[in-house]
N, C-alpha and C positions, 0 to 999 in steps of 0.2 A: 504494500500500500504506500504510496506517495505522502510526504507530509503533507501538513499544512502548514500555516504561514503566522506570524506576528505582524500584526498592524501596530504601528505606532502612530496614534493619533493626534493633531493638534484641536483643541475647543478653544472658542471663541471666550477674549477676556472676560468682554460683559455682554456685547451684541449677539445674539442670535444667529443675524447672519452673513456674519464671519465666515461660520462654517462653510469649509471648503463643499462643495461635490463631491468626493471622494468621501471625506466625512458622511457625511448624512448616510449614501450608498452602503458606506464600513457599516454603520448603527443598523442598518437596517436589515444586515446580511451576516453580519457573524455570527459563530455559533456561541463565541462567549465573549461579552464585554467584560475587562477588567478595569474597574473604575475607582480612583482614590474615594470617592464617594456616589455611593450607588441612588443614592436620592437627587444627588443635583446632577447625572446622566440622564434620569428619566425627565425630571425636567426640562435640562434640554431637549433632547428625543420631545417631546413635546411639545415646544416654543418650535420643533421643525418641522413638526409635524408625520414625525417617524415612527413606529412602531417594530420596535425592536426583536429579531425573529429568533434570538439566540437568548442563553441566560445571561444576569448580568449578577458580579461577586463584589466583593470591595477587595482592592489591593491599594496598603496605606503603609507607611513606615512598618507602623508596628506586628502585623502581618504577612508583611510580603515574603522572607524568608522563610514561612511554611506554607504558600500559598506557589509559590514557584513550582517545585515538582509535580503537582500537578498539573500547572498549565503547558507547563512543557510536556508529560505525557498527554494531553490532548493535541496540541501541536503535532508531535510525533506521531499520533494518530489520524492525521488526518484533518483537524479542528483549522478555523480561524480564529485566532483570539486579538482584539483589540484591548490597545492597551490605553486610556486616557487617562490625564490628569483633572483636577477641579478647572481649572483653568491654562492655558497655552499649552506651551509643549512640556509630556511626558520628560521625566528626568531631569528638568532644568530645573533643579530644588524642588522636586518632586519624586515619589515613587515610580518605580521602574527599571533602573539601573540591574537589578538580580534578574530581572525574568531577562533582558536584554540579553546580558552575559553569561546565562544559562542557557540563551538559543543561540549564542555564537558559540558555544562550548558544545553543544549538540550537533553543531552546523545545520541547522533549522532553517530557514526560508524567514528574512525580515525585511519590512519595507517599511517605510514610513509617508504618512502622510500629513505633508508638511502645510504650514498654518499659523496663525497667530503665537507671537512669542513676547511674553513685559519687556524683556529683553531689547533686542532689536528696536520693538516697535516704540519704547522711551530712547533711545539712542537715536535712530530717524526725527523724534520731533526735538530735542534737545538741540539743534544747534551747535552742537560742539565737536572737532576732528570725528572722523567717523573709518576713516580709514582701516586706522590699525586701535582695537580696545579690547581690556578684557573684562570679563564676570566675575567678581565675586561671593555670587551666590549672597548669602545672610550677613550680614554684619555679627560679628561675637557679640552675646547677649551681654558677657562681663565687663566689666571696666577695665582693667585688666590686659585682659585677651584682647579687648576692641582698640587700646592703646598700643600695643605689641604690633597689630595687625595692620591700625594707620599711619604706623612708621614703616612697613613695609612698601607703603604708598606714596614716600615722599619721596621716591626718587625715581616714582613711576610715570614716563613719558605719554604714555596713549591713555586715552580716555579710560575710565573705569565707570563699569556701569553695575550697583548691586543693589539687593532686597534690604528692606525695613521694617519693622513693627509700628506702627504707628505711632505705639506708647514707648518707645525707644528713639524716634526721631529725632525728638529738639536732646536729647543726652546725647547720640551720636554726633549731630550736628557739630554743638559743643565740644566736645572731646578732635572733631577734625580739628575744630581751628585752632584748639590748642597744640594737635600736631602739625597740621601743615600749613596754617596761616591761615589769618581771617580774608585772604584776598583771595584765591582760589577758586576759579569757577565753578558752579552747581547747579545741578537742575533737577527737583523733585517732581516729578509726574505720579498723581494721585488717579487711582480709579481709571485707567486708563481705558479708553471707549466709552464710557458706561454715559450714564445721563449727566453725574455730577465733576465730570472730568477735568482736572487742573492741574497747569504746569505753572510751576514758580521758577522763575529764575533768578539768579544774583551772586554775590560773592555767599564764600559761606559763610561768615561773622551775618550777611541780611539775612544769610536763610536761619541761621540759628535765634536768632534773635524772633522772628514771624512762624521758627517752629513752635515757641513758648506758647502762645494762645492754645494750643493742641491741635491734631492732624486726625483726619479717621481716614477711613481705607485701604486698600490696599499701596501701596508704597513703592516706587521703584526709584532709584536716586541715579543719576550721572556723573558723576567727579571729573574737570578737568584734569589733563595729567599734567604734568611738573612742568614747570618752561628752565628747557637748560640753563647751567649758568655759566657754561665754557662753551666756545664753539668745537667741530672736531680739528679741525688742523690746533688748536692747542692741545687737545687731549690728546690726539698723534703724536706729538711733541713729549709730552710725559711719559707716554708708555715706553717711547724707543730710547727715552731718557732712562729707563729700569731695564730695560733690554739689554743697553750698552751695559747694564753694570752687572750683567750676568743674568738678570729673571726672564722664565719662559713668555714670551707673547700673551699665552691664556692668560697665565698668572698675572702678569703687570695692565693686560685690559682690564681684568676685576678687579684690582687693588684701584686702578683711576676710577673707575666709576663708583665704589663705594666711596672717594674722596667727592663725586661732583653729581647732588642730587639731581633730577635731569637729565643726565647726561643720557646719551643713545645705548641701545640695546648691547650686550658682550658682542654681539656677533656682527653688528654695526661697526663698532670700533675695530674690532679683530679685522675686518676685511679693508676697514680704512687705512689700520697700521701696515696692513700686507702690502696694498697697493704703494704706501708709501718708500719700501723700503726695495721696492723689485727698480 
């Protein structure tokens, strides 16, 4: 018997119809939904006006690890299983990731169907490099942790785009400008699609300050990244300065960039110091 296949689905943040084609068709044809929350699938499937022909289970954090083996033997039996989250895409700070890497570890048949992401779609409206950025997922709940983690960020060049608790905001906010300055570009995007939808922008000392009144919804944040403080033909300069006195290339590119917050990628500099020295 031939497998079947994993769907990975994207659902609409707040709109209804969002949803792709391909979505509605998935809800309306598998044999099993797996849904972080099997109440707001139906719901939706409803606002689509679908009638879902297969079963539908919850797969959530705290489940999913014993909820796997069997969807995988339905998979290998032949089954469709779709996988969605409450909202966007599966796995992006959401459940998923186990059934995923148990049908790649199967070699199973996975496709995805691609759709609404917080992600992406607050990075498009934010205004800020979009080229090159990365996710980090949740902010650390801790003070602590969340301090540790936005010094990691002070000397991060590309946009950074991550999640928020609402009731964690104007503390997070706070604690950036302690770490990286109150001048720093930011842009909170609140509820994104939905009816009450709001992007604030400013430094973040404004945002911190207009998070204090309190925020509700859901949260997604955009951090500019760093503006170097060297250009690279100086930071070329240095590296081949530690070069000459014996250190390898790799080594004396990370030793200058831990010296210059800003500054371009290891592998930015490593190919700059190459070209310079051929």
């Amino acid at each position: 018997m031939d497998p079947g296949r994993l769907l990975i689905g994207a659902t609409p943040l707040g709109q209804p119809a969002d949803a792709s084609a391909r979505l509605v068709s998935a809800l309306a044809s598998a044999d099993v939904i797996a849904a972080e929350d099997t109440r707001r699938i139906r719901t939706l499937a409803q606002a689509l006006d679908v009638k879902p022909a297969g079963k539908i289970v919850s797969l959530y954090d705290q489940n999913e690890a014993t909820r796997v083996p069997a969807l995988v033997a339905e998979i290998a039996a032949g089954a469709t299983v779709l996988l969605v989250s409450d909202a966007g895409m599966p796995l992006i700070s959401d459940p998923g990731y186990r059934l995923v890497a148990a049908c790649v570890d199967s070699d199973l048949p996975i496709t995805c169907l691609p759709g609404p992401s917080a992600v992406t779609t607050a990075l498009a409206v934010a205004g800020l490099p979009s080229e090159r950025f990365c996710f980090e997922g949740f902010a650390p709940r801790r003070h602590s942790a969340r301090m540790t983690w936005l010094a990691t960020l002070a000397a991060e060049s590309r946009t950074c785009v991550f999640f928020e608790s609402p009731r964690r905001l104007a503390e997070t906010l706070k604690d950036a400008v302690d770490a990286l300055g109150g001048d720093r570009e930011v842009v909170v995007c609140r509820e994104l699609t939905k009816t009450h939808e709001e992007i604030v922008r400013g430094s973040l000392a404004e945002l911190a300050e207009w998070a204090k009144e309190g925020v509700l919804g859901e949260i997604t944040v955009v951090l500019a990244g760093a503006t170097p403080t060297a250009d690279v033909d100086t930071l070329v300069a240095e590296v081949n300065a530690l070069v000459d006195e014996g250190m390898r290339v790799k080594d004396a590119c990370a030793q200058v960039i831990a010296m210059h917050p800003g500054a371009p990628s290891r592998r930015e500099l490593y190919d700059a110091v190459l070209r310079s020295r051929q």
